[in-house]
C-alpha positions in Angstrom: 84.5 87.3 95.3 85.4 86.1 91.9 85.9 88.4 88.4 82.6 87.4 87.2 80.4 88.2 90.4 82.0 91.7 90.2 81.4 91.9 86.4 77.4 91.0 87.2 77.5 93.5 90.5 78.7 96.4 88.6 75.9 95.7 85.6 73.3 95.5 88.1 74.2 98.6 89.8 74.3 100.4 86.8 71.2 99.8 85.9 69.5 100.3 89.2 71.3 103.3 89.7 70.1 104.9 86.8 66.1 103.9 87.9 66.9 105.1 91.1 67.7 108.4 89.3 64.5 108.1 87.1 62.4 107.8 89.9 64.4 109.2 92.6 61.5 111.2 95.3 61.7 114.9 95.7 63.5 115.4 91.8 63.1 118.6 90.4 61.1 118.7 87.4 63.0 119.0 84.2 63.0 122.3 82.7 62.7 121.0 78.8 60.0 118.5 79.7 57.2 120.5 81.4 57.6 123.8 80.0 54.5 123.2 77.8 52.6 121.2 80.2 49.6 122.7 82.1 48.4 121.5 85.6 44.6 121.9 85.8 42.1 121.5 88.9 38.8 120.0 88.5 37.3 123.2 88.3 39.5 123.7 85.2 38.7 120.4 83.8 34.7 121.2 84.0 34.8 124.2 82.4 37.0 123.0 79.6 34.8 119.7 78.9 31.7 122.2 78.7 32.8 124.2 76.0 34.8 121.0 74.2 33.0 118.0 74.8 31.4 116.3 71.8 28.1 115.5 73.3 27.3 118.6 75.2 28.1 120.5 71.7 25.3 117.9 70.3 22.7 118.1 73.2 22.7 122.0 72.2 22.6 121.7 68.8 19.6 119.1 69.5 18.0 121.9 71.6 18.3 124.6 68.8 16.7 121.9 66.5 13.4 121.7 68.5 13.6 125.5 68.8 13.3 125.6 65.0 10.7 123.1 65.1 8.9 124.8 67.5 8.9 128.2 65.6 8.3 126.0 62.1 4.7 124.4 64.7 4.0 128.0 65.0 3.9 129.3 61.3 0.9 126.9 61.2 -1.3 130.0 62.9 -0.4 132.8 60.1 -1.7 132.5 56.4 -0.2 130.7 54.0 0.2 132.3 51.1 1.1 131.3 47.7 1.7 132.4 44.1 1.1 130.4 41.0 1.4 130.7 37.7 0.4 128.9 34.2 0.2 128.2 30.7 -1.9 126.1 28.5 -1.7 125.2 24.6 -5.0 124.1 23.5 -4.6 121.1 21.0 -7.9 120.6 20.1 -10.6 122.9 21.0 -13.8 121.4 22.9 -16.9 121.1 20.5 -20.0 122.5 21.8 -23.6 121.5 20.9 -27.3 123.3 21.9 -30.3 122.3 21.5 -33.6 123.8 21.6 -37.1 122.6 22.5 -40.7 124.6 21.8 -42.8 121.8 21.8 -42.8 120.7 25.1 -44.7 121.3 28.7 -46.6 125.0 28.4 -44.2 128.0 29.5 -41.3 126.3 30.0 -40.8 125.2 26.6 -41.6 128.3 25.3 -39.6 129.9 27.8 -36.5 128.0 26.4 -37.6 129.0 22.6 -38.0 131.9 23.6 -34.2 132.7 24.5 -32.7 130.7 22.0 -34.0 133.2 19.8 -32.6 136.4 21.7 -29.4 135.1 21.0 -30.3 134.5 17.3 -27.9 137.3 16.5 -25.1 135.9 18.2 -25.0 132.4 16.8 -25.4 134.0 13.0 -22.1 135.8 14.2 -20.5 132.3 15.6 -21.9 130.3 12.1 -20.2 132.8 9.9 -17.1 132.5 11.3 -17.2 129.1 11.7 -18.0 128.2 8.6 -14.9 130.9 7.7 -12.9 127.9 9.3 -14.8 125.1 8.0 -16.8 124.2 11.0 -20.6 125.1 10.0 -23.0 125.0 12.5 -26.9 124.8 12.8 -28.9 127.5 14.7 -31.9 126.8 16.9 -35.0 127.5 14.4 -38.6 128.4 15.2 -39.2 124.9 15.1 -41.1 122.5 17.5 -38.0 120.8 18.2 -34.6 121.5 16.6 -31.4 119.6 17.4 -28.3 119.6 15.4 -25.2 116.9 15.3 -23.1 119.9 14.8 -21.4 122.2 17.0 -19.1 125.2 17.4 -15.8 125.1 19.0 -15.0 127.3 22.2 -12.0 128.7 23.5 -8.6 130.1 22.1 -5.7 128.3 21.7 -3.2 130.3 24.0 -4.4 130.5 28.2 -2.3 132.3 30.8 -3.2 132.5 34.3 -1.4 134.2 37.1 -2.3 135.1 40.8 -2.1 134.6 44.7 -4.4 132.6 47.1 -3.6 132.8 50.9 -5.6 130.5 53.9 -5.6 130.9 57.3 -6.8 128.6 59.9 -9.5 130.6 62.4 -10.7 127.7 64.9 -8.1 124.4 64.7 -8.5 122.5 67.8 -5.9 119.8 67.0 -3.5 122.6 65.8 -3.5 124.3 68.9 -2.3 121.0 70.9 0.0 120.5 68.3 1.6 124.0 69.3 1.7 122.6 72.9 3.5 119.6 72.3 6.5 121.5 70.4 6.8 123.5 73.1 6.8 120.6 75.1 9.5 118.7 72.6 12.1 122.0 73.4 11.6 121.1 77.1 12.4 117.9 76.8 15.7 118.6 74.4 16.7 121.4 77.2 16.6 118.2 79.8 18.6 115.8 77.9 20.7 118.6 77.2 21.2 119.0 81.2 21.6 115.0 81.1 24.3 115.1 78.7 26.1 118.1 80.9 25.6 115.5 84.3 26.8 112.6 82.4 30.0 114.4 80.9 30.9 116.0 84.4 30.8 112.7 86.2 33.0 111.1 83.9 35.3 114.0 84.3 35.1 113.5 87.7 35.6 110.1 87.7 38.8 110.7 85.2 40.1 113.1 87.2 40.1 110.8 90.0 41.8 107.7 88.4 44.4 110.1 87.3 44.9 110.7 90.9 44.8 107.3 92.1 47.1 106.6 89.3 49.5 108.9 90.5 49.3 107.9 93.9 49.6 104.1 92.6 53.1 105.3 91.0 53.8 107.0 94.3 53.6 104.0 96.2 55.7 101.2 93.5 58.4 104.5 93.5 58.9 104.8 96.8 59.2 100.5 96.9 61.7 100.8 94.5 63.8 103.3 96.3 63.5 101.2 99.2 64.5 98.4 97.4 67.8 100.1 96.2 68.8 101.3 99.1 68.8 97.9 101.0 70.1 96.4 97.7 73.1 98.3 98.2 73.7 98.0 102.2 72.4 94.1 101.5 75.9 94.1 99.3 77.7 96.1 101.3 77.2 93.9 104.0 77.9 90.4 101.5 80.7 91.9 100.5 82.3 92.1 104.1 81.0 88.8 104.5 78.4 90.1 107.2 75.5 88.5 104.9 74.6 85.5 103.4 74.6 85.1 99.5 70.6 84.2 100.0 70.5 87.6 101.6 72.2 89.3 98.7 70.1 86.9 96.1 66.3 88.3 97.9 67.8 91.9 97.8 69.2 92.3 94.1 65.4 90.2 93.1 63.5 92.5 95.1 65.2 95.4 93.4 64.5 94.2 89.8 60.8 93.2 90.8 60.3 96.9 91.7 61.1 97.9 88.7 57.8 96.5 86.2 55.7 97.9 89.1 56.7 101.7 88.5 56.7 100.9 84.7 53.2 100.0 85.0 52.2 102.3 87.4 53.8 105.3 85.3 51.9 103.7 82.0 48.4 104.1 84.1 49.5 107.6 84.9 49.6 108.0 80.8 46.5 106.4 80.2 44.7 107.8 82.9 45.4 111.2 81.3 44.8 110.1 77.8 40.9 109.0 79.1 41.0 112.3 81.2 41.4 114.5 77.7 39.4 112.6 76.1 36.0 113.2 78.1 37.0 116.7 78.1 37.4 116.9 74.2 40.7 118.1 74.5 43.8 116.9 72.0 45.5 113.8 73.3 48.7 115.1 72.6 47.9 118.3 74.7 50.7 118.2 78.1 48.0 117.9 81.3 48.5 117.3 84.6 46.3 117.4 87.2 46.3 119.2 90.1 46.2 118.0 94.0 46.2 114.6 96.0 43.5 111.9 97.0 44.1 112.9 100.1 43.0 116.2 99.8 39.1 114.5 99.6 39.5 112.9 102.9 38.5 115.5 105.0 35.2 115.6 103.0 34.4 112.2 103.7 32.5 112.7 106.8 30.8 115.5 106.0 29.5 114.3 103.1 28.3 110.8 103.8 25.9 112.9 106.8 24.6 115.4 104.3 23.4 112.8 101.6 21.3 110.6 104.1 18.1 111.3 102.5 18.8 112.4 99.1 15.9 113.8 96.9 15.1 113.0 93.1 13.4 115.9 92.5 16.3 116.6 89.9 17.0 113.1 88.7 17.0 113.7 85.1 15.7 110.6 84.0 12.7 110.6 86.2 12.5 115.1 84.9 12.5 113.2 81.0 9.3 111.1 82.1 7.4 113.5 83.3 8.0 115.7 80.5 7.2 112.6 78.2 3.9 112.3 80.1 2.6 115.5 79.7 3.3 115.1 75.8 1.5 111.9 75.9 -1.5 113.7 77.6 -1.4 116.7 74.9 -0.9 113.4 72.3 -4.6 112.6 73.7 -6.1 116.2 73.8 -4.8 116.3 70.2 -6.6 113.3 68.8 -9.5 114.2 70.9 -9.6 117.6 68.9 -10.0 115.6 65.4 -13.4 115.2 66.8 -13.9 118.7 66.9 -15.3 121.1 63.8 -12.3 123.3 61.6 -12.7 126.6 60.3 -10.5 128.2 58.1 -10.5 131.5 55.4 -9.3 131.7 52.2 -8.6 134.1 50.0 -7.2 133.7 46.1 -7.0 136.6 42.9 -5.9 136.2 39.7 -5.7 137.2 36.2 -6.3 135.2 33.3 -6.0 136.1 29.3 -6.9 133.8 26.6 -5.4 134.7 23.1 -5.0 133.1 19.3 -1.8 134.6 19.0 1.7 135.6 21.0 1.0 140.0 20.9 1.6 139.8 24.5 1.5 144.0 24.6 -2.5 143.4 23.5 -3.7 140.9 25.3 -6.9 141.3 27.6 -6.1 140.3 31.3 -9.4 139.6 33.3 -9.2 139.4 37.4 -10.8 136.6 39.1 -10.9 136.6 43.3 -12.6 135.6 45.9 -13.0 135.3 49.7 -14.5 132.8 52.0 -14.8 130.6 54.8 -14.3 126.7 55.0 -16.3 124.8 57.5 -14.7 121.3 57.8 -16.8 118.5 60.2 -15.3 115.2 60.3 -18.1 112.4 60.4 -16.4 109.1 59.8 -13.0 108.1 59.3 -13.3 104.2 60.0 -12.8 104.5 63.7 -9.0 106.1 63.3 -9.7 108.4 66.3 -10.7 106.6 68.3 -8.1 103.7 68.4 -5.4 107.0 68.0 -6.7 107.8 71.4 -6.7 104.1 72.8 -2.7 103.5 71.3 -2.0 107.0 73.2 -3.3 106.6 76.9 -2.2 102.4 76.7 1.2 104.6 76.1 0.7 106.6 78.8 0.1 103.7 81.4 3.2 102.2 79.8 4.9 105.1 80.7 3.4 105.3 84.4 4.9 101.6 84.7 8.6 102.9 83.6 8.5 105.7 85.6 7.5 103.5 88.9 10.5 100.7 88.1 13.0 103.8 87.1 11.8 105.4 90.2 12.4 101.9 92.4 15.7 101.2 90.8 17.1 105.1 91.5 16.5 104.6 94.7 18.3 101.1 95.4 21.3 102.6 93.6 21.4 105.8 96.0 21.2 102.9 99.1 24.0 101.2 97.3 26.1 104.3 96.8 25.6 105.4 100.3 26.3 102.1 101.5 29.6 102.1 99.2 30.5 105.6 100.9 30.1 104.5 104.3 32.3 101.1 103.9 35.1 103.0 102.2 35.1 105.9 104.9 35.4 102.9 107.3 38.3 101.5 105.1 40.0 104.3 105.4 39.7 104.9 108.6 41.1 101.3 109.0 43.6 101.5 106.8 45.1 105.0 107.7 46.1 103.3 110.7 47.1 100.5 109.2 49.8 102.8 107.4 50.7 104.2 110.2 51.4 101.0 111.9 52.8 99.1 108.7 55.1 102.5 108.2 56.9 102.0 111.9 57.5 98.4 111.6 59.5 99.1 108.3 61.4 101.5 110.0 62.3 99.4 113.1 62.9 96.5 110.8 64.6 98.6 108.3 67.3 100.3 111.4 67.4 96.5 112.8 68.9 95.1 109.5 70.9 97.8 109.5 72.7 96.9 113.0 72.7 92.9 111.8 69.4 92.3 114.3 67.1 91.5 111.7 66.8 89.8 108.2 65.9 90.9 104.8 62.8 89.0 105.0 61.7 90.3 107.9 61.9 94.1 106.2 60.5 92.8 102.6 57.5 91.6 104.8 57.3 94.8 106.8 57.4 96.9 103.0 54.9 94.8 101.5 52.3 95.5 104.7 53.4 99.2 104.2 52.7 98.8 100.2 49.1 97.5 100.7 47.8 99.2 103.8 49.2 102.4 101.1 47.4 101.0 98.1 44.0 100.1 100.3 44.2 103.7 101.5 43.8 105.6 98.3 41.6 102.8 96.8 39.3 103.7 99.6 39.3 107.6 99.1 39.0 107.2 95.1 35.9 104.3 95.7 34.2 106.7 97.8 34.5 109.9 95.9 33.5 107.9 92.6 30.2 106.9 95.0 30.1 110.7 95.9 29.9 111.5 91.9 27.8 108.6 90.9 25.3 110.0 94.1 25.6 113.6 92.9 24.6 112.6 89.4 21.6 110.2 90.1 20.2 113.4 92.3 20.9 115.3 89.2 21.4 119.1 91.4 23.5 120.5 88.7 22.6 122.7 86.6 19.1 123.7 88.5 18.4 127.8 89.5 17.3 129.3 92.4 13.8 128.5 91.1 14.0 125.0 90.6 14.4 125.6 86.7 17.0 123.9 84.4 20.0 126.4 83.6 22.5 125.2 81.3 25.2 127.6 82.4 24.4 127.6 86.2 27.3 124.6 87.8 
């Protein structure tokens, strides 16, 4: 062997030496590395992304909206009561004019005379002090007919009014279906509240399960590596005693440095896997996670499972629970502009006080009450037939609705076929490849001990690792495809978060 094969030999077993210790199976975890890290279950990870996760902290605040609303729908029933208050500066007083007429048809002329003159005193009284301020007026005479161009002004200059008025709907058809449909509107916002929660905990699920496949990924490439090592080394143990053939010792030392991008990669989709896994749960990225258990651990599920899903029920499908509740809003929508048609009664009530003044002695002035209560008796005649298309827009909304809620129904249940169909070929999968490990893992070993005595080659027990590396790979790829079926199946039947009763409960998982 020359200077400068040893040189590269001794470089290359540095460096695969130190990997080999990186990655080495069975290490004990590093003390200053994981103190701070936290393994969680998937329990754990539920119950963290309901109290964390952005859009479940949305869906409730939505639901608390329409529970304001609701209560807001409802202050429509008690009496509304206000308080006002005013002032007015007269710039110009109004003029007034009278006239009188004695002439005229019989009694009724005189009639008129007649009280004209009973006030006689009165307008003497308004002449003199108009004429104090320049303003003279005429007053009705004993005449046939008397008329004047001049008049007397009215008023003061200085008005304040003050009180409270208060109404009170008693009979409101249309209000009372209004009521209905808030009620309706927190219903709803309590579903997609319960959709939010279903959607957040199957992409936990699903997270949780890449992080596991992940894992099991890195697993695999590890173990590939170690294997590759340790025939790297026996491959030069052997070239070095010139018991193998520099091809031999060329496959070996590549096989070792193609390992090594595969656990690379596969430890970077460990990373990201958790990074997407804190992320659903609204936890800090920088937060050390792991996750707790094996795919494997979900195999013994798969046969129970795919036998108690064979006829799945979407009495709880949440989007099919939205569409009804949207119906029956649509069919209070109709009941409500039906009720325009309908009579309104309502009571009022009002008081207040008014003083009118020439100057600002607010300690003298004279405050006169006014009030009143009645009834208001609204019947709507003719609004240029408003109502009536109202109506029509409403129930061609509601048979657009029926439509959706036949194709929603249609499609929901394809996609349940599909993801039992996707359960079953994956169980199968497994089932193949399980024995396919077993079979690929005994003919690496007997081709493993036979290059080891000088019976076999280094192809033959590359060939024999990269069976045992796929029928590996197609293993867990079959578990994780069927439990993301499982949580995909478990989502579009929507059983979370339902009571005893069949109600929706929020905290009930």
């Amino acid at each position: 062997m020359t200077a400068k094969r040893l040189i590269v030999s001794a470089v290359l077993m540095g460096i695969f030496t130190m990997a080999s210790g990186q990655y080495k199976t069975g290490e004990a975890p590093r003390p200053q590395a994981d103190t701070s890290k936290v393994v969680i279950t998937l329990d754990d990870a539920l119950k963290i992304a309901l109290s964390e996760n952005v859009a479940v902290k949305v869906a409730d605040k939505e639901i608390e909206r329409s529970q304001y609303a609701k209560k807001g729908t409802y202050s429509s029933l008690f009496p509304q009561v206000s308080g006002s208050g005013s002032y007015q500066r007269t710039i110009k007083k109004q003029i007034m004019y009278m006239d009188s007429d004695s002439g005229g048809d019989g009694e009724e002329g005189g009639g008129g005379f007649g009280m004209l003159s009973s006030l006689a005193p009165y307008f003497v009284r308004i002449n003199e002090l108009s004429a104090m301020m320049g303003m003279p007026i005429i007053i009705p005479g004993e005449s046939e007919s008397s008329s004047s161009n001049s008049g007397f002004a009215v008023g003061r200059w200085n008005t304040y009014n003050y009180g409270v008025s208060a109404q009170m709907p008693l009979i409101n058809a249309q209000l009372w279906e209004s009521l209905r449909i808030s009620g309706q509107a927190v219903d709803l916002a309590v579903e997609k509240a319960r959709s939010s929660r279903l959607d957040m905990v199957t992409q936990v699920k699903q997270a949780y399960y890449a992080v596991l496949l992940a894992k099991e990924a890195f697993n695999v490439y590890r173990e590939v590596y170690e294997n590759a090592v340790e025939n790297f080394v026996q491959t030069e143990r052997r070239y070095n005693a010139e018991k193998a053939s520099e091809l031999e010792y060329t496959r070996a030392k590549s096989v070792v440095a193609g390992a090594i991008p595969n656990v690379y990669n596969a430890e970077s989709s460990v990373m990201l896997a958790l990074w997407q896994l804190k992320a659903v749960m609204g936890v800090d990225l920088e937060r050390n996670i792991d996750v707790a258990g094996y795919l494997e651990d979900y195999s013994a599920q798969m046969f129970r499972d795919i036998h108690e899903n064979d006829d799945p029920s979407l009495d709880y499908n949440t989007t099919l629970r939205q569409l009804e509740l949207q119906a029956d809003q649509l069919a209070s929508t109709i009941k409500m502009y039906k009720a325009a048609y309908l009579p309104t009664l309502s009571a009022a009530f009002s008081y207040s006080m008014i003083a009118m003044t020439n100057d600002f002695k607010f300690s003298e002035y004279k405050w006169s009450p006014y009030s009143y209560v009645g009834l208001s008796l609204n019947i709507p005649i003719f609004t240029g037939f408003k109502r009536h298309y109202d109506v029509k827009q409403a129930k061609v909304q509601a048979v657009e609705l029926d439509l959706q809620r036949i194709e929603t129904e249609r499609q929901l249940r394809i996609a349940i076929r599909q993801y039992l169909n996707t359960m079953e070929t994956n169980m199968k999968s497994y089932n193949a490849a399980a024995e396919a490990v077993g079979l690929a893992r005994k003919a690496y070993d007997i081709a493993a001990k036979s290059y080891k005595i000088g019976k076999g080659t280094i192809t033959e027990m590359n060939d024999a690792q990269l069976t045992l590396t796929q029928a590996s790979l197609q293993q867990s790829q079959a578990i994780y495809n069927f439990i993301v079926a499982k949580s995909n199946l478990e989502k579009t039947i929507g059983g979370d978060f339902i009571d005893e009763n069949g109600e929706v409960d929020l905290e009930k998982k």
